[in-house]
N, C-alpha and C positions, 0 to 999 in steps of 0.2 A: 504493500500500500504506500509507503514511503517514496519508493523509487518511483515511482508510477504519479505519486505527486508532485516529486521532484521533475521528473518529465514533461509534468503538464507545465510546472513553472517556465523550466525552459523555453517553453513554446514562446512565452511572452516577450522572448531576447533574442529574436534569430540573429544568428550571423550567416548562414546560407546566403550564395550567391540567388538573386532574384530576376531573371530576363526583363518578368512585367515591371518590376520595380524601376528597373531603367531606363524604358521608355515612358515611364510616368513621372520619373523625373528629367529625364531627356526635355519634353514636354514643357514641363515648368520652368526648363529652364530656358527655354525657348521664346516664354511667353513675357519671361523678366524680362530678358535681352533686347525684343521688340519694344517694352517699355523704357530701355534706356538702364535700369537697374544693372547695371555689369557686375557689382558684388555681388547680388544677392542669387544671379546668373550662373558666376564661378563657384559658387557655394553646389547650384542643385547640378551643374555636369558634374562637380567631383562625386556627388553623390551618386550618378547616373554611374559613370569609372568604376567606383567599388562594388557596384552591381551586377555586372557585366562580364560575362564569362570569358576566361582568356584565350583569345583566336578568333574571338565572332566578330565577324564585322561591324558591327553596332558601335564597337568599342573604339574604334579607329572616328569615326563619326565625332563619338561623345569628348574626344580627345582634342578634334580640330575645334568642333564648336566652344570648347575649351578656351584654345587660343585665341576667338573670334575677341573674346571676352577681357583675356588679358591683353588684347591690343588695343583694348578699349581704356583700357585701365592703365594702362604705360607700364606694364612690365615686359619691357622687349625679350630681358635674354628670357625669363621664364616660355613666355609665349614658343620661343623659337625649340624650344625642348620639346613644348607639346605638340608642334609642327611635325615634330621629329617621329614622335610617339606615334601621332596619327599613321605616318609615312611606312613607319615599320610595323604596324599593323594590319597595312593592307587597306592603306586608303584609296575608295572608290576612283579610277582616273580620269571617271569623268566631270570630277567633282574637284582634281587637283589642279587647274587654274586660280581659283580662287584662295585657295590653300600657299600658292609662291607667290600670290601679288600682295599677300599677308609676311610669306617670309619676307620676300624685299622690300617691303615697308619696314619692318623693324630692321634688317640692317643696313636701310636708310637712318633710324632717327639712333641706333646706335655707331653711327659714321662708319658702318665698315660696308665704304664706297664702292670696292672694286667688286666683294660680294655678293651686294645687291646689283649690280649691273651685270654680272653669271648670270643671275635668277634670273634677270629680268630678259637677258638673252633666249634662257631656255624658255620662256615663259611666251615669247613673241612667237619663237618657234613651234611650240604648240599649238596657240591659238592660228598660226597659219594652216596649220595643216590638219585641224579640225575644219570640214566642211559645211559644218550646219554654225556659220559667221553671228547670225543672229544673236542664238544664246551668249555672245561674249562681248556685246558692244558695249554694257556696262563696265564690262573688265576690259576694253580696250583703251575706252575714254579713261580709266583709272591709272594704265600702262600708261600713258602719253602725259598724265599728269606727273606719276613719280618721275619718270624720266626728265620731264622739265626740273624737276626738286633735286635730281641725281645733277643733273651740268651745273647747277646754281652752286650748289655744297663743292664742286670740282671749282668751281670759278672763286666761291667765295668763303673757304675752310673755314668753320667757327675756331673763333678760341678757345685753348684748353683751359677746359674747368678744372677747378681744382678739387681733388677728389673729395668726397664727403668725408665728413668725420675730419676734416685737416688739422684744426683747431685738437694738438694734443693737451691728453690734460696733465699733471703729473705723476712722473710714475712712482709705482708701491715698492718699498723698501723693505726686502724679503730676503731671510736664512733660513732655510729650511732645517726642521729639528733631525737630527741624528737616530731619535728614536720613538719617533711617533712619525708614520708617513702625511704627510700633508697638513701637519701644523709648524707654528714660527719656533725658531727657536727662542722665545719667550715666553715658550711654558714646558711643564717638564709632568710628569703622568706620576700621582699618589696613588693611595690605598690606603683605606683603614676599615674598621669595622663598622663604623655610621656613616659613613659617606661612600663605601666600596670607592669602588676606582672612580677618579675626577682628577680633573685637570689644574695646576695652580701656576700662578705666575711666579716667572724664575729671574723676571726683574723686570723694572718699574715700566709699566704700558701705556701709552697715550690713547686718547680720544680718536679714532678710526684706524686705528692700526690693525693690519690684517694676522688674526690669528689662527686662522684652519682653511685649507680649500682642498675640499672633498668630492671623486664623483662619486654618486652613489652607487654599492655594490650591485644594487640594485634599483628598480623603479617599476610601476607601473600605473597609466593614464589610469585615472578617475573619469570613468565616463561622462557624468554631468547627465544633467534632468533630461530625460527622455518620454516620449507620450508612448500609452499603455497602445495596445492594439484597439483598434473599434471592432466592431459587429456593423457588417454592412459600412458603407463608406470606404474613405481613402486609408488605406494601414498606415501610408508610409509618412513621415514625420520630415518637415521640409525646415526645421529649426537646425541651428548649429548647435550640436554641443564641443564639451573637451575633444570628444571625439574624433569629430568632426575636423577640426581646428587646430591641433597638436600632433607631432609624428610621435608614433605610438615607443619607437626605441628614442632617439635623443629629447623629444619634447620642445625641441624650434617648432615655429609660430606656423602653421600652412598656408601656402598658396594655392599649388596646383599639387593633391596630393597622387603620390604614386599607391596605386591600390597593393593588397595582398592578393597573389593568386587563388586563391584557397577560401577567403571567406571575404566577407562584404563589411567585416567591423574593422580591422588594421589599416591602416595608413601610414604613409609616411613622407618622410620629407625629398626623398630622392632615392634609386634606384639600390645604392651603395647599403644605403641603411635597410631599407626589403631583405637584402641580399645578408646583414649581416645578423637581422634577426631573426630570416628563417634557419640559420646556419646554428645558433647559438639557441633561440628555445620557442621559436612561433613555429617551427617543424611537427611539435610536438604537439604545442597548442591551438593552433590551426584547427582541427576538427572540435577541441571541449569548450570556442568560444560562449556558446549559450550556457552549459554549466558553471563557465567561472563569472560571467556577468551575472548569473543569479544566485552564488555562492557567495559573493562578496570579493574584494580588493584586496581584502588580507590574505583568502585562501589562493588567490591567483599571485602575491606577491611572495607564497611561501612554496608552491607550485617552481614558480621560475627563479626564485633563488637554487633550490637544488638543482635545475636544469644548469647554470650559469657556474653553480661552483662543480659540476662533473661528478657521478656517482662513486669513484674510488674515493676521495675525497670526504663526501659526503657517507659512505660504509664508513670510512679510518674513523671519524668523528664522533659516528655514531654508539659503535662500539665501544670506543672509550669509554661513552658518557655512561652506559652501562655498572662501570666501576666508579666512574669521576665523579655522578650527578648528587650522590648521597653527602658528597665534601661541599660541594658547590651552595648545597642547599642554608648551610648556616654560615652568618658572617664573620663567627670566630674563625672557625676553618679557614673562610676562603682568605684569607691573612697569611696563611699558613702556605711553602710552596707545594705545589700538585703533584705528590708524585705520582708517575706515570701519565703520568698530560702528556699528551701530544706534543713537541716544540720544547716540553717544558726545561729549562737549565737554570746553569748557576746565575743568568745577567736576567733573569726574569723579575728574583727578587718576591715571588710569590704570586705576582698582578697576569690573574685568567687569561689567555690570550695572547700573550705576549709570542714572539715564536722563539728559538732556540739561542739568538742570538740577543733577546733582549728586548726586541723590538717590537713594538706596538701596529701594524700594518693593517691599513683598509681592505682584510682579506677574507674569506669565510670561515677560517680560524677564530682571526677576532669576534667574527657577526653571530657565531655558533656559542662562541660565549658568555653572548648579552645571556642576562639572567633569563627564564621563561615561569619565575614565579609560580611555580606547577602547584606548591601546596597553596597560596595562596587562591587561585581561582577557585571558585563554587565549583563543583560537581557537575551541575546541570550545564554550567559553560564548557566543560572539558568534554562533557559529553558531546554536546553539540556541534565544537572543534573536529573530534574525533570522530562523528560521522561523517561533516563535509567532506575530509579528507579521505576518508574510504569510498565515499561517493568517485571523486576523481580518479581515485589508483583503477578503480575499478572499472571507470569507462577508459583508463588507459593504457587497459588489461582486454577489456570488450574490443579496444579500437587497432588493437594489434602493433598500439603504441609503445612495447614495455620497452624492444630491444634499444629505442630512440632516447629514450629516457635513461637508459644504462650505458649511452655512448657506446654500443655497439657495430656500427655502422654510420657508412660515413653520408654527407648532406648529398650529394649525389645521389644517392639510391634512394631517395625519400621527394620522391614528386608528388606520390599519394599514400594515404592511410594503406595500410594491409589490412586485410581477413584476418581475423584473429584464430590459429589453429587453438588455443584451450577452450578448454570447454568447461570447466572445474569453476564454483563462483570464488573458491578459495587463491588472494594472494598468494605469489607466488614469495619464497623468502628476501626476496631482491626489493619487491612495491613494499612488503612489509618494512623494512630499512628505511625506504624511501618516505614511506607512510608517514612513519616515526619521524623522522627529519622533520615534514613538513608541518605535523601537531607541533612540535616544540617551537618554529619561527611563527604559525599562527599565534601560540603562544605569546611569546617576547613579542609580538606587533604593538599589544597593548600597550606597554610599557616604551618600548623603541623603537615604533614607526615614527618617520618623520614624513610630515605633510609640506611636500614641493608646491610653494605659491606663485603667482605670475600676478601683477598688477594686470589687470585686464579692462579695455579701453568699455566705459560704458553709452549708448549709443552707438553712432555709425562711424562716428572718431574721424568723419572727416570737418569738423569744424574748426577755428579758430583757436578756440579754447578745448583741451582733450581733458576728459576726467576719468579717473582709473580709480577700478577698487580690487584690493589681494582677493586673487581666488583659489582654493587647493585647487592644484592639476592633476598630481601625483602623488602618488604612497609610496617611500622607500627606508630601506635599510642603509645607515651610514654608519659604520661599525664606531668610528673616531669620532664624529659630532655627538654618538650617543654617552662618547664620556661623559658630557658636559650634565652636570645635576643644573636641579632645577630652581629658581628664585621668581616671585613674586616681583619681586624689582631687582631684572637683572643687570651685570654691568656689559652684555656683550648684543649685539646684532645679527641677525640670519639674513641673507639675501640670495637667491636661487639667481643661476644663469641657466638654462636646459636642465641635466645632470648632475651639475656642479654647484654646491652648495660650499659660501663663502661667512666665516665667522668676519665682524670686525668687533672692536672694542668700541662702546658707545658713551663709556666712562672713564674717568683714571682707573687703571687696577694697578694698586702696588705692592712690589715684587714679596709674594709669601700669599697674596690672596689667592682665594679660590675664585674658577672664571666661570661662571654663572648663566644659564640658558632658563628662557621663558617657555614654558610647555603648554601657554594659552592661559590661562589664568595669569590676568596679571592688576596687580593692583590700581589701577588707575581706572580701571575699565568694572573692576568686582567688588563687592565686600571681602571681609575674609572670609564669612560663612559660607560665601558664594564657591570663593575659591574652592578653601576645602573642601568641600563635597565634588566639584571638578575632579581635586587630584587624588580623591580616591581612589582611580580606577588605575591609580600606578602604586598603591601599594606601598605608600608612606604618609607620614603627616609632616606640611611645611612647617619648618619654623626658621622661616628666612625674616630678615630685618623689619619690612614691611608686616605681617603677620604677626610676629609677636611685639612689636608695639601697638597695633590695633586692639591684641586680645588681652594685653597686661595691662594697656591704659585704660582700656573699657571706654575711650572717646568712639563719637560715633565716627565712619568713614566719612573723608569726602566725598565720593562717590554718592553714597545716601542722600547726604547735603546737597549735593550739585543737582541730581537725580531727583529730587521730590518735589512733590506737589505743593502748589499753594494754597489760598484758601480764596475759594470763589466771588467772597466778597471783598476782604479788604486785602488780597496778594502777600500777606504774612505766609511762612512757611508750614505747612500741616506736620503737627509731628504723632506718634505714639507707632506699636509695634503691634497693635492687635488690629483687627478686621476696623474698629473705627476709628477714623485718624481726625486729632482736634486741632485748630487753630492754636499758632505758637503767639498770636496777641490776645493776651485775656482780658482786654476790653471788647472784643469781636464774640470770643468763645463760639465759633461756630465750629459744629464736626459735619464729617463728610464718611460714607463709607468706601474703605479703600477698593474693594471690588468695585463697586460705582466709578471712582474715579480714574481705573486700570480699564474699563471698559471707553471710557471716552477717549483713554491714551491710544487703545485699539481701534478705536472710530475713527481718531486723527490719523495716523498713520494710513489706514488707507485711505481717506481721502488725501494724502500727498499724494501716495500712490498715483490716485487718477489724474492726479496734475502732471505727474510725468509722462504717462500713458500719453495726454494732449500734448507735451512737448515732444514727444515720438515721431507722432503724425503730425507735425508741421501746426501746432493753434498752439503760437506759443503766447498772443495776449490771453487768450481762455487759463491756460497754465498760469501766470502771472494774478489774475481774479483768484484765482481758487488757492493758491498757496497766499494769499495775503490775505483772505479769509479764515486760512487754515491758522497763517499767526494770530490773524485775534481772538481763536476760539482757546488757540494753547496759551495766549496772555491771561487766561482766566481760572488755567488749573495748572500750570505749570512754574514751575521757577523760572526767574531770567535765564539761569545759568544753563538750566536743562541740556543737555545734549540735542536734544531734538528742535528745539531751538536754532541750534547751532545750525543742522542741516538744514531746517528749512531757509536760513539766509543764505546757505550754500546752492541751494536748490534755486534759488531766486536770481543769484550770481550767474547762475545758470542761462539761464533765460534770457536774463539781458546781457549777457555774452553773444547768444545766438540769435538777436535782433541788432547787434552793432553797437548798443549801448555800454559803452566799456566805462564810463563813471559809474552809473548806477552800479553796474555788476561789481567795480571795486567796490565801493561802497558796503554795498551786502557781503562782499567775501572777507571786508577786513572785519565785520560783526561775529561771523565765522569761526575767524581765524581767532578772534579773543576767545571764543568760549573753548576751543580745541586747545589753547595755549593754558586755561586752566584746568582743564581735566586730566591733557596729558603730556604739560609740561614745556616749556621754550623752547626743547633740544631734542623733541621725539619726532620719529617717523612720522607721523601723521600732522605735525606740523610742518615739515618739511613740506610732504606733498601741497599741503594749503595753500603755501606760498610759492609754489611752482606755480600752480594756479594763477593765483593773484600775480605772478611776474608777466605770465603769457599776458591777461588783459592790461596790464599798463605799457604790455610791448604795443600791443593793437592797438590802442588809445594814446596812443604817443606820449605817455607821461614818463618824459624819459626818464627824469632823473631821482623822480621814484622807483622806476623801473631797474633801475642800475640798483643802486641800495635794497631791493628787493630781492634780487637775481643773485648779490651777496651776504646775503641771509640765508636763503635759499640752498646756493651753493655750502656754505661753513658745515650745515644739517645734513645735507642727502650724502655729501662725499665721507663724513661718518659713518653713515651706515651703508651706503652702496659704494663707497669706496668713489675717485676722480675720474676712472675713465665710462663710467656706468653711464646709460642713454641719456638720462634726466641729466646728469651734470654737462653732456656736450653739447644737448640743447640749450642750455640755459648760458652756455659760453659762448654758441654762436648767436643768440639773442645781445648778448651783451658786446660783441663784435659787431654787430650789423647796429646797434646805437651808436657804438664809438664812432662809426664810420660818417653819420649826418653831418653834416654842413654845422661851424662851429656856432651861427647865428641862430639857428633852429634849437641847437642844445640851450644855448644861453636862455630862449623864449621859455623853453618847457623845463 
């Protein structure tokens, strides 16, 4: 009955290739294209691409129309790849005229002169020696234009631009440690019994100094919100998710993605990376993608870690742990050195992980012996761990997948799934190892998965002013960032590039401190109640700096403070802890009940909501009525200080950003920007981004030389925590260039 439910589940996740599915989006994307929509065009062919079974012709089709899209969009060389694609799938040749006066357009407007005049050779020649002339006098009249455009660029070469990104920022000041792979040598790897392994400074660390860059051993996309199947209607789901929009092995941003042969949910970024993740573990999981979509992220990222660390490996480990796990389990022992560990010697010094020479290394070594807290978990969770994972062995026992998973054969012999010759329901002792392996990293996820964020652009991101908010992409294993314990108010920063995840220092740390990681709970944002109960689920209790002065002082949080309501009549503060909260002026003495007053915070909120929705679809004064409606109904139960507050001036900034209004929108983002600077501080991420913000509209509004002092505020913030050469800091340098440059009498004026 289980598996038979778990099947039905599956149903609801296909990753099978779909024929209909991609003429249905072929279609739609057909119909954007006519309307001028080129994004939203390039979005349903790729989806059309990963539909589309490899060798049909359809596919070569969905490839050009492709590039129709990104010629539309100014991505030449991309374009020119999927020219390529179409070409070598067997594009129709009655249909390849239009397809070369596309290539020769783009290496026209990427100046490669001599190329586009081939094309357009071969291209003259065809169209001569097609007899039915008719069908091509729009492609003729197009011929005789670029060719006019082709002697122009011969007669009058532009000048060389200078390449993007020119404007260097400066560069990072790096020793790499001796015995931790990919941290500075300004920190050095402890141990003790209350704090197990963690990291401390080995001398005195400044405000954005790079202390770890790690790729992770592993990764795996976060699919993002998807629509359920209908009953009747259209199945297929024309929304972008992570999916959609990230390559499934590096996690660069997509354009034109290159599909998986094998199923309709992979993508990627180019051909290279296809090529290196069927090789390495999409071979395997190519057929179980609907099982691991409906199993979850953890059971798929504990899955392709064993695939990635190779089953000898993975046996030598396992077995160990057999004798090791019973030391591991208490913190006096693991103080103690391991004998018979693995790696284990004299330069270990007793620290789990470590390998023979001492060394601390981002390897499955290390990641094998993140803790997996086995006695702590409930039963009923171990249980449940414990079936998923027999679910997958088991279809990849059914799918005749074992020998693949045991690195027994090499990528070449694996185009398709085999016939499974057992017939037994029973693991064989090989999936059972394997089994095993992958409970214990489901396991340690709890505790030490780390969540891969991306700012991600909200809107069409093609306006003036771009606003980003962090999204999780990915779930991964980082054997060496999982040193990092955890603080309430830490002194260090995380910032993801694809794979690669970068610590900087966001505070002094000096030399003998511990270097301190935020695991989402963090003081500025929670109580401490709030917290703790958060960091349950890792199987300690904080008692970081912030936390125990909240609970010893017994003052209430600022958050509370900043967070609470007012009182409807005379805007005093509501205070008490039970269901009725009363006026903090006892001449007023009016109460409210707090359910009451959390239902009209839930009212507010979506009615911003629909204000955005308007500023979607182009009514951005309708947007503008309804969010300055929305503040006066929150002037009446909320604090000034409120957070929400905060974003609706944000949200307003908003709008008159996108009608040209750059006073007004300064104006509302510096209101903003005060309440963000109290809640979370002068020198945090999130004021940084504010003032990126605010820098772009006083660029657009010409207010220079605010703009300049904004742009270095700006800049001192983000190069902290994203370090000098990060996107946000070379926009904001070549913003700051492109002022310098004005006319000295313009500067004086503004």
């Amino acid at each position: 009955e289980e598996e038979a439910a778990l099947v039905q589940l599956c149903h609801q996740a296909p990753t099978d290739k779909e024929p209909e599915a991609a003429s249905w989006y072929r279609e739609q994307g057909n119909r954007e294209f006519k309307r001028g929509q080129y994004q939203a065009a390039l979005r349903l062919y790729s989806k059309a691409v990963s539909h589309e079974p490899p060798g049909s012709p359809e596919v070569s089709v969905c490839f050009a129309n492709r590039s129709a899209a990104l010629l539309h969009l100014g991505h030449f060389e991309v374009c020119l790849e999927d020219i390529a694609r179409a070409e070598s799938h067997g594009y129709p040749d009655r249909l390849l005229p239009k397809v070369l006066l596309r290539k020769a357009e783009c290496l026209l407007c990427l100046g490669k002169l001599q190329d586009a005049q081939d094309i357009l050779g071969v291209l003259e020649s065809k169209i001569t020696l097609d007899r039915v002339m008719t069908t091509h006098l729009t492609r003729l009249k197009k011929l005789s234009q670029l060719k006019v455009k082709l002697c122009e660029k011969e007669r009058c070469p532009e000048p060389a631009r200078e390449a993007h990104g020119g404007i260097q920022g400066k560069s990072e000041i790096w020793e790499e440690n001796n015995s931790i792979s990919g941290a500075s040598s300004s920190l050095s790897l402890s141990f003790d019994a209350e704090r197990g392994r963690h990291l401390v400074a080995s001398q005195d660390i400044v405000p954005g100094q790079s202390l770890l860059k790690e790729e992770a051993f592993v990764s795996v996309l976060c699919p993002g919100e998807s629509l359920p199947l209908q009953d009747g209607g259209a199945a297929w789901d024309t929304r972008a998710t992570n999916a959609d929009l990230y390559c499934h092995r590096c996690l660069r941003q997509l354009l034109a993605s290159v599909p998986c042969q094998g199923c309709s949910y992979a993508k990627y970024c180019s051909q290279d990376c296809a090529d290196v993740a069927w090789q390495q573990y999409h071979r395997t999981e190519c057929s179980l993608g609907a099982l691991l979509l409906t199993l979850g992220v953890f059971c798929h990222v504990a899955l392709r870690t064993v695939l990635l660390a190779g089953f000898a490996e993975v046996s030598r480990l396992v077995e160990w742990s057999h004798s090791g796990d019973k030391e591991l389990q208490s913190p006096e022992a693991r103080c103690k050195p391991l004998s018979g560990a693995p790696g284990a010697g004299a330069g270990t010094r007793g620290i789990p992980g470590c390998d023979s020479n001492g060394q601390y290394q981002s390897s499955y070594q290390a990641l094998f012996h993140l803790l997996p807290h086995t006695e702590q978990h409930s039963p009923e969770h171990k249980f449940l761990c414990t079936l998923s994972v027999v679910a997958i062995c088991k279809q990849l026992q059914a799918a005749g997948l074992e020998a693949s998973v045991l690195n027994q054969e090499s990528p070449q012999q694996w185009s398709k799934a085999k016939t499974c010759e057992k017939t037994s329901d029973e693991l064989s002792p090989e999936l059972k190892t394997v089994a095993e392996a992958m409970l214990r990293h489901v396991l340690q996820l709890q505790c030490n998965a780390q969540a891969i964020t991306v700012m991600q652009e909200l809107g069409p991101g093609d306006g003036a002013v771009v606003d980003k908010k962090p999204v999780r992409l990915a779930t991964a294993f980082f054997p060496v960032l999982s040193l990092l314990n955890h603080s309430c108010c830490p002194n260090t920063s995380v910032s993801f590039s694809g794979t690669v995840a970068t610590v900087r220092a966001s505070q002094p740390i000096p030399r003998g401190q511990e270097v301190l990681h935020c695991y989402g709970p963090h003081w500025c944002r929670m109580r401490v109640a709030e917290r703790q109960q958060l960091l349950r689920q890792y199987f300690f209790e904080c008692c970081c700096r912030a936390c125990l002065e909240e609970l010893e002082s017994g003052v209430k949080s600022m958050v509370s403070i900043r967070n609470s309501f007012c009182c409807p009549k005379c805007q005093a503060k509501m205070q008490g802890e039970e269901d009725t909260l009363c006026c903090s002026n006892e001449a007023c003495a009016t109460s409210a009940s707090r359910e009451n007053l959390s239902c009209r915070l839930q009212d507010l909120q979506q009615e911003i909501k629909k204000a955005l929705d308007l500023l979607r679809v182009g009514k951005a004064d309708q947007a503008i009525k309804m969010l300055l409606k929305c503040q006066m109904d929150a002037g009446n139960f909320l604090s000034p200080e409120h957070l929400l507050m905060g974003e609706m001036e944000d949200h307003l900034a908003q709008v008159y950003a996108t009608l040209g209004k750059w006073q007004e929108a300064a104006r509302h983002l510096k209101k903003s920007i005060e309440i963000v600077e109290m809640h979370h501080g002068p020198s945090s991420v999130e004021m940084g981004h504010e003032l990126f913000k605010l820098a772009q509209i006083l660029f657009n509004g010409f207010a220079v030389s605010e703009a300049l002092s904004t742009i270095q505020r700006a800049e001192r913030i983000l190069s902290v925590h994203f370090g000098p050469q990060s996107a946000q800091i070379q926009e904001l340098q070549e913003m700051k260039a492109c002022l310098s440059e004005l006319p000295r009498n313009i500067l004086q004026k503004t």
